[in-house]
C-alpha positions in Angstrom: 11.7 -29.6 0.6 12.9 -27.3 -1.7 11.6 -24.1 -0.1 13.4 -25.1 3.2 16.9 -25.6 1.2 16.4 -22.4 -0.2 15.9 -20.2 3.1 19.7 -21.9 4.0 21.9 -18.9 5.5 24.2 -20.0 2.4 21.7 -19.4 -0.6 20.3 -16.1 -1.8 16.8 -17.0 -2.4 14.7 -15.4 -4.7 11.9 -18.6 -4.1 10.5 -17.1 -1.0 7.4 -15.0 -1.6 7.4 -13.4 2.3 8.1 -9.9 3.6 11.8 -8.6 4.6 12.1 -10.3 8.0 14.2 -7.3 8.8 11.1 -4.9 8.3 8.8 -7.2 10.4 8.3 -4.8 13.4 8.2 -6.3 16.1 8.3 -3.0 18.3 5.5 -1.6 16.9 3.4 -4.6 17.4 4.2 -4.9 20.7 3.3 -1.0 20.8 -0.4 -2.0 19.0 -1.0 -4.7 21.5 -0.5 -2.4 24.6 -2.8 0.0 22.9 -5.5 -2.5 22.0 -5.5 -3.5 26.3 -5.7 -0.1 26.9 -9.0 0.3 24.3 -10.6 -3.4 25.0 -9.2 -4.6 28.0 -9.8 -8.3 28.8 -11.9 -8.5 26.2 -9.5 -8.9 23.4 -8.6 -12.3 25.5 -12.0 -13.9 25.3 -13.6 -15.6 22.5 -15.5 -13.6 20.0 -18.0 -12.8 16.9 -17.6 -15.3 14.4 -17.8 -12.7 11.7 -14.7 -11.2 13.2 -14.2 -8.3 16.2 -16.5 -5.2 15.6 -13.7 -2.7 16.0 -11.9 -4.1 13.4 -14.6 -5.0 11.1 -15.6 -0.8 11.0 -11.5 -0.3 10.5 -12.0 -3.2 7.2 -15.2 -1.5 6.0 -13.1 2.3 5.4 -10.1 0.1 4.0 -11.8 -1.3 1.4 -14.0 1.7 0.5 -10.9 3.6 -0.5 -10.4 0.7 -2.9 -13.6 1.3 -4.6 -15.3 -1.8 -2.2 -18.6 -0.3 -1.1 -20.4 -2.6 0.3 -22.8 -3.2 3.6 -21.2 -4.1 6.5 -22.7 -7.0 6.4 -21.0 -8.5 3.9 -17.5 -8.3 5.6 -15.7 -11.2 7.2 -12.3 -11.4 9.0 -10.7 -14.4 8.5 -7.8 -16.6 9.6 -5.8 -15.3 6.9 -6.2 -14.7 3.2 -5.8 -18.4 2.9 -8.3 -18.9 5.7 -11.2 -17.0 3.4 -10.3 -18.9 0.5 -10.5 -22.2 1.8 -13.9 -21.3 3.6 -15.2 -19.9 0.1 -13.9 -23.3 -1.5 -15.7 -24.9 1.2 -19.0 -23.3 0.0 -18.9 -23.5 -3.5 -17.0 -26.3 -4.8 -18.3 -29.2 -5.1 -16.1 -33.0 -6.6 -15.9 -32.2 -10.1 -16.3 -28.2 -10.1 -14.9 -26.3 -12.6 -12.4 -23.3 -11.4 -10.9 -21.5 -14.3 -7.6 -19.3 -13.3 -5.3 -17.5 -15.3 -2.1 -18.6 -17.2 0.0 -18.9 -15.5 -1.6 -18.3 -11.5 -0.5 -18.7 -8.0 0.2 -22.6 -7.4 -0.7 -22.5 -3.8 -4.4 -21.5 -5.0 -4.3 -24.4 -7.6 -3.4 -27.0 -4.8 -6.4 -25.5 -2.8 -9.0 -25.6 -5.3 -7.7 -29.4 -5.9 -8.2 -30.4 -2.5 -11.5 -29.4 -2.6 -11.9 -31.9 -5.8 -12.3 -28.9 -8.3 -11.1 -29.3 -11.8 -8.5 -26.4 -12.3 -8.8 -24.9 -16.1 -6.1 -22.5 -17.2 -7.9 -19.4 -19.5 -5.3 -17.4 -21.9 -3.6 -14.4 -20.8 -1.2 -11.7 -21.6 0.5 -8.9 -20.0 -2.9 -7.2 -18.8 -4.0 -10.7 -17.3 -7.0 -12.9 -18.3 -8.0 -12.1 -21.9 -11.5 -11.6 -21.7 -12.3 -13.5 -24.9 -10.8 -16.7 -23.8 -12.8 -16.0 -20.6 -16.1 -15.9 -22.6 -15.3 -18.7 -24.3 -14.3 -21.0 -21.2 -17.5 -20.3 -19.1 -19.5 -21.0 -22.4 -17.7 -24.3 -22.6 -17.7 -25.4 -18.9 -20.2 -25.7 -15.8 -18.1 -23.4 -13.4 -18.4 -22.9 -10.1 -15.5 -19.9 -9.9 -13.0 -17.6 -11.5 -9.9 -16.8 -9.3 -8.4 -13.7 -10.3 -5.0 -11.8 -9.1 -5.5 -8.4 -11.0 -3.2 -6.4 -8.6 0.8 -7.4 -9.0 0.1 -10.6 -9.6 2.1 -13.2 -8.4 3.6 -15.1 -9.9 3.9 -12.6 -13.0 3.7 -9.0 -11.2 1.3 -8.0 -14.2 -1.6 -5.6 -13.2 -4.9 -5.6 -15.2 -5.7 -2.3 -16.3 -9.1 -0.7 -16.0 -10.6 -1.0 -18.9 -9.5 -4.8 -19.0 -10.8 -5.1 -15.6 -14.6 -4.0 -17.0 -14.3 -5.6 -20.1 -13.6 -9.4 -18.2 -16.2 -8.2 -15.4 -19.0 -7.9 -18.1 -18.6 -11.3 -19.1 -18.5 -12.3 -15.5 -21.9 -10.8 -15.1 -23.4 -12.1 -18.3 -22.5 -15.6 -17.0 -23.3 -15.4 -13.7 -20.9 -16.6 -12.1 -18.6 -16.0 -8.8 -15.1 -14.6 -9.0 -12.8 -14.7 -6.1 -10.1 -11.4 -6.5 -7.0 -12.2 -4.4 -5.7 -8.8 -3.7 -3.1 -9.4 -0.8 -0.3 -7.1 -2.5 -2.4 -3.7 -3.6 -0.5 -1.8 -0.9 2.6 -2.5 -2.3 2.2 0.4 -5.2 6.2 1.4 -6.4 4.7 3.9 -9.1 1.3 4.3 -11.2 -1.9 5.3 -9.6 -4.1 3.1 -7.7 -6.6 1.2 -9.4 -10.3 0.3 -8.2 -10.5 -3.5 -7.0 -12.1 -5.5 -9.8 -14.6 -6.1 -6.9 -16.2 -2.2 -8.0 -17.1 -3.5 -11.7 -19.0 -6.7 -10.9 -20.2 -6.1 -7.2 -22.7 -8.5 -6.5 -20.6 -11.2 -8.8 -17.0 -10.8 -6.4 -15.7 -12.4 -3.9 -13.1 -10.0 -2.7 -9.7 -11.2 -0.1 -7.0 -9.0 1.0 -4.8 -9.4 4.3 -2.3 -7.7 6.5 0.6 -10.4 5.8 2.1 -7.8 3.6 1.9 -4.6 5.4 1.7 -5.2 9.3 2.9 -9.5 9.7 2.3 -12.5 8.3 1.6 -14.6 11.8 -1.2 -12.3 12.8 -3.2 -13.9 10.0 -5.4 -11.0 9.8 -7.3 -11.5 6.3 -10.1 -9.4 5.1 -13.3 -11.0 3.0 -16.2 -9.2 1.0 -18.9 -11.1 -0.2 -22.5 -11.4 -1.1 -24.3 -12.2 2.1 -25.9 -15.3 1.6 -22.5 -16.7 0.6 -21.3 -14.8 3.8 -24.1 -17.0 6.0 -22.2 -20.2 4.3 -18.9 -19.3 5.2 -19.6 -18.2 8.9 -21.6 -21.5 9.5 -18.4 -23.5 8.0 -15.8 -21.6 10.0 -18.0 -22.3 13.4 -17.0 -25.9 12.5 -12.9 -25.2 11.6 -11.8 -22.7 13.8 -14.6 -20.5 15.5 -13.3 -17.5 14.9 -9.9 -15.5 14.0 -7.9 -14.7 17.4 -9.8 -11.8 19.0 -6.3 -10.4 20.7 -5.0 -10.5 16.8 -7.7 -8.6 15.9 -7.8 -6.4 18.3 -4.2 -5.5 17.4 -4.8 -5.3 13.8 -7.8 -2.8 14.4 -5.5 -0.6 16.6 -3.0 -0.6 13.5 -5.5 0.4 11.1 -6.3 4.2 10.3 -3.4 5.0 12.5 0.2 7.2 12.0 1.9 4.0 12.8 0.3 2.5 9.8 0.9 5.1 7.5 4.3 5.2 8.7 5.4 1.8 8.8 3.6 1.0 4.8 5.6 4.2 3.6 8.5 2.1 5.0 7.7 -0.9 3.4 7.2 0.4 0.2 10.5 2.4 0.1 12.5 -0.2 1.0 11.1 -2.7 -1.8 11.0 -0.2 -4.4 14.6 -0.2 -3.9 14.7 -3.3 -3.7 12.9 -3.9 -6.7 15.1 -1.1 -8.9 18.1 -3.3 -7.8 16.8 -6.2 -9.3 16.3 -4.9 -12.6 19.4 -3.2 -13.0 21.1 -6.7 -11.9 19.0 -8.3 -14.9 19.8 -5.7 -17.3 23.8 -5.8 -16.1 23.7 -9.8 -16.0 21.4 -11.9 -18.1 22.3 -13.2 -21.8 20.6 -12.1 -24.8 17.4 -14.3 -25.0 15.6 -13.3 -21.7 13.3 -10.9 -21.2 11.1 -10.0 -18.0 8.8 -6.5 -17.9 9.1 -4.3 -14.7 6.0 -4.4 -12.8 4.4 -1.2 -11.1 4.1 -3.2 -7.4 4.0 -6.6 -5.6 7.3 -9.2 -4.6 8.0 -10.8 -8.1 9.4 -10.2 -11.6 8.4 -13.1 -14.1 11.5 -14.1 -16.4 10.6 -15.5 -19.6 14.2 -17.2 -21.0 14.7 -18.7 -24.9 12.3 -21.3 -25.8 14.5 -24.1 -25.2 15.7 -22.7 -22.0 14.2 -25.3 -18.8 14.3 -23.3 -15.9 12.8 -26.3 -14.1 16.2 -28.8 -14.5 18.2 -25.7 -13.3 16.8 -24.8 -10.2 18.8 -27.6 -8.2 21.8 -27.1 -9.5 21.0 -23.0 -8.7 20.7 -24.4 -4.9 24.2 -26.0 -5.0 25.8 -22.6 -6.8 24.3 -20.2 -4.1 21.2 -19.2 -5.3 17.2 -20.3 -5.1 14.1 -19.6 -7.8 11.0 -21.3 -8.5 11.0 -22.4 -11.8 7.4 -20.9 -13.5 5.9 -24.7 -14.4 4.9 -24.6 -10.4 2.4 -21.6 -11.7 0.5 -22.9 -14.3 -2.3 -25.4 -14.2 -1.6 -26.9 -17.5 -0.3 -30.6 -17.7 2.3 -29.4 -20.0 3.2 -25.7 -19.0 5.9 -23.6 -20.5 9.7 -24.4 -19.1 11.5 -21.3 -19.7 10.1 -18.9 -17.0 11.3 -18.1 -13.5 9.5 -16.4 -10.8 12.2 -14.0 -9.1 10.7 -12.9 -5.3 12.9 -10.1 -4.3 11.1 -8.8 -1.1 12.7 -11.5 1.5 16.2 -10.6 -0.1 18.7 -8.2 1.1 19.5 -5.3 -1.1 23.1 -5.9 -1.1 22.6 -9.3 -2.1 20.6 -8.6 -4.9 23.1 -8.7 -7.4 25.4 -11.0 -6.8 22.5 -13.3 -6.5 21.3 -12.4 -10.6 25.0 -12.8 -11.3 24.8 -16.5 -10.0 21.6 -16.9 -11.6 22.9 -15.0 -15.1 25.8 -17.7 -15.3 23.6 -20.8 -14.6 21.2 -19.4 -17.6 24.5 -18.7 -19.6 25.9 -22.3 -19.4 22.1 -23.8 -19.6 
């Protein structure tokens, strides 16, 4: 309910974690798909591989070995999605009564999966480089878990990015536990300064479960999503997705592996990221123009989101309808956590889906709802 009030043409939303609509391009999909009939003819109409279409599956293999993924073939999977491979690895592993630790806070969406699957969701201590490898260590010793979801990359909802050396210090207590980890990495593409990092797949290999997608970069209805994972996990999956959905739409494939490695790509990305960059040096200067003393957020180096952290008695959570009746939607930052009792004073700002010249009269609304809070 709240997410549709806050997509009204009256309300400049910052709740809605979705590309720029006005970037979604349209053109040069409908460019892709001619291309794609011209490569695979009919083909791309009929039913396909459950494992995903071969020509796209080469075009996934070079995309993740620039992100330090190498891996066999054979342990790639397109799905219907990134949501599509999570559930499917949920399906596989997860048990009534698993364990699932996350970090603090996480995406909610991923919590409300796990859940469904009858998991037990366990929030692990983190800070500004993400999950704090102690608290890690100390978790999995204490628990029976059946995964770790991670977002090292611009995390949403925080826009934090674990660092290298964080990323091997939580991967070797991953690997002395043995146990699975599932990266989300749906945002790496969106990079607005810093160099690249390697995915946290290339410090715990055989111990990662690693999901990326096109939602970001090319559009969100294709649900193109892109899994890596050890192959007898892989068998698991593909015998559970025979029994959901088959396979992921050939044609969308087929479109998606015509988009891959091409100008058009490079082009389009370059776009993308210059246009949210921008979008994203707006919304900072608006919260350093706007916001009372007492709040704080830190600028992060990609991704859609800034996490606001207010005074400790602010409660962002009792604000966010009257922010809908003055002209301007948030999430409030208890939606991310999977505490009983989470903190109250942080928002998650989602600036991608908002128009630059919108940006700051949209903090300004938010700035005076804080200062009369």
């Amino acid at each position: 309910m709240f997410a549709a009030l806050s997509r009204r043409p009256d309300v400049i939303s910052f709740a809605v974690g979705a590309p720029d609509p006005a970037l979604l391009p349209g053109q040069l999909v409908a460019s892709l798909a001619a291309d794609a009939f011209a490569e695979y003819g009919n083909s791309m109409l009929q039913y396909g591989q459950t494992r995903g279409f071969a020509p796209l599956l080469e075009k996934a293999h070079s995309l993740l070995a620039g992100r330090g993924i190498t891996c066999s073939p054979e342990r790639l999977h397109i799905a219907t999605g990134g949501s599509g491979a999570l559930h499917s690895v949920c399906m596989a592993l997860l048990d009534k009564g698993a364990v699932v630790l996350v970090e603090t806070p996480t995406y909610g969406p991923a919590v409300k999966v796990f859940r469904s699957h009858g998991a037990i969701v366990v929030g692990v201590e983190s800070d500004q480089c993400g999950i704090r490898p102690e608290a890690l260590d100390a978790a999995l010793a204490q628990y029976d878990v059946a995964l770790v979801y991670l977002l090292p990359t611009f995390q949403n909802p925080t826009g934090r990015t674990m660092s290298a050396d964080r990323r091997r210090h939580v991967a070797d207590v991953i690997i002395r536990h043995g146990v699975m980890v599932v990266e989300d990495d749906v945002y790496v593409d969106l990079r607005y300064r810093g160099e690249p990092l390697p995915a946290f797949w290339a410090f715990a290999p055989q111990n990662t479960v690693y999901i990326t997608s096109l939602s970001k970069t090319l559009a969100p209805a294709l649900r193109i999503g892109i899994a890596a994972m050890p192959v007898d996990l892989l068998q698991d999956v593909l015998a559970l997705k025979q029994g959901i959905d088959m396979q992921t739409s050939t044609f969308n494939q087929a479109v998606a592996a015509t988009f891959l490695g091409s100008e058009a790509e490079t082009a389009h990305v370059t776009r993308i990221v210059e246009s949210y960059a921008l979008k994203l040096a707006t919304l900072t200067a608006a919260l350093e123009k706007h916001l009372p003393p007492g709040f704080s957020w830190i600028e992060p180096e990609g991704g859609m989101f800034v996490w606001l952290e207010g005074p400790s008695d602010f409660a962002a959570d009792t604000l966010a309808a009257r922010g809908l009746e003055a002209g301007v939607a948030f999430l409030p930052g208890t939606l991310f956590y999977a505490d009983a009792n989470p903190p109250r004073n942080r928002i998650r700002l989602s600036f991608a889906n908002v128009p630059n010249s919108e940006i700051d009269r949209g903090i300004e609304l938010l700035a005076a709802l804080c200062e009369a809070s």
